[in-house]
C-alpha positions in Angstrom: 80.2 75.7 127.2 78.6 78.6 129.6 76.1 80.6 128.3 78.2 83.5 129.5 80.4 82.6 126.6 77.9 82.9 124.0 76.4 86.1 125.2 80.1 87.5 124.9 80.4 86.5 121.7 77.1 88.0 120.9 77.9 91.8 122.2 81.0 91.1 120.2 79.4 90.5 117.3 76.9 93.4 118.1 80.0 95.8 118.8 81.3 94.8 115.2 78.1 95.8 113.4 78.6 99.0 115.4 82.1 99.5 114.3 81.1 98.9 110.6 78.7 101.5 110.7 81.0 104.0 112.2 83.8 102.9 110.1 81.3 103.3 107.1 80.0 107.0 108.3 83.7 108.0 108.0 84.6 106.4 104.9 82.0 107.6 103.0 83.9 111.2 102.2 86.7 109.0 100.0 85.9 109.7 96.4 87.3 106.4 95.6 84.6 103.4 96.1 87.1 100.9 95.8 89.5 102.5 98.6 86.0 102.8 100.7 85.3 99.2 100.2 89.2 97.8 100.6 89.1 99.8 104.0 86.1 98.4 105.3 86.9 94.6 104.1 90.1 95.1 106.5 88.6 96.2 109.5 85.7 93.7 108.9 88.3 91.0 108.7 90.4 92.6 111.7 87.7 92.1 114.0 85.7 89.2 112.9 88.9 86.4 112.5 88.7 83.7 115.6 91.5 82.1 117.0 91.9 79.5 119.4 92.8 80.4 122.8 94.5 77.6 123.9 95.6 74.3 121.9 93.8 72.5 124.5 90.9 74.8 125.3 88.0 74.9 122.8 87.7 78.8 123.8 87.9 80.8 120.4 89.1 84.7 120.9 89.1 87.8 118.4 92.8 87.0 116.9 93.8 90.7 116.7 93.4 90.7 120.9 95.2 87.0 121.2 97.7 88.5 118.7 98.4 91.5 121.2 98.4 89.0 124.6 101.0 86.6 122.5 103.1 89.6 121.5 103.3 91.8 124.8 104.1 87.7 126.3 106.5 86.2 123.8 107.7 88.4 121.6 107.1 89.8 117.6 106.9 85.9 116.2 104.6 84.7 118.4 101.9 88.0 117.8 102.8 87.4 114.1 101.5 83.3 114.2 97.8 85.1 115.2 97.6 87.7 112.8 98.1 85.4 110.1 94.3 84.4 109.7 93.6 87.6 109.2 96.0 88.9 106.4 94.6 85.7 105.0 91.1 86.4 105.4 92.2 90.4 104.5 93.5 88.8 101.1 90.6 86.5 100.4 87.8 89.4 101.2 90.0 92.0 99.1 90.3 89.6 96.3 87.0 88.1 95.9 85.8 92.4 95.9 87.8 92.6 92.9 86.6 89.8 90.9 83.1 90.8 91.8 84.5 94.5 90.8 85.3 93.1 87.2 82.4 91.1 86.1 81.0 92.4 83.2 77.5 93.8 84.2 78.2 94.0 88.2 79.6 97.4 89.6 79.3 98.8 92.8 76.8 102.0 93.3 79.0 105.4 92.6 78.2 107.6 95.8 77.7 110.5 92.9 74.5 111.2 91.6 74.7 110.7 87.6 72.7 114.6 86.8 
């Protein structure tokens, strides 16, 4: 593979640590942690899930933008087969949070101070 490719993926990547930090700046004013968390999980997933470009190609693509080439191209059903990792991986993300939100001793930090 070109090394073009890589380097793409890699100011991807950078660009999603960028979003997560944004994302987080503006969540932070919820009162509710676990809303705050959920959010952030979503767009986390939403940007990180691959997907294949072509069957034959090995040429992996963020699934939200092959989702929105397959659905202005061929229609609702087609957009809906990409975004199908991702309300996957949404699911997974959201449900291993919770579990880890219900073990006895584990919490997440409140944002309010305790005084």
């Amino acid at each position: 593979m070109p090394t073009d490719y890589y380097i793409a993926w890699g100011v991807y990547l950078l660009a999603i640590v960028g979003a997560q930090v944004v994302a987080w700046r503006l969540v932070r004013f919820i009162p509710q942690v676990d809303l705050r968390l959920i959010l952030q999980l979503c767009l986390f997933a939403l940007l990180i899930t691959p997907a294949k470009l072509d069957a034959d190609s090995n040429n992996w693509v963020p699934a939200f933008m092959a989702a929105i080439i397959e659905g202005v191209d061929h229609g609702l059903t087609a957009a809906m087969e990409r975004l199908t990792p991702i309300f996957i991986l949404m699911l997974v993300l959201i449900v291993l949070s919770l579990c880890k939100r219900f073990i006895p001793g584990l919490s997440f930090p409140s944002s309010r101070s305790s005084k």
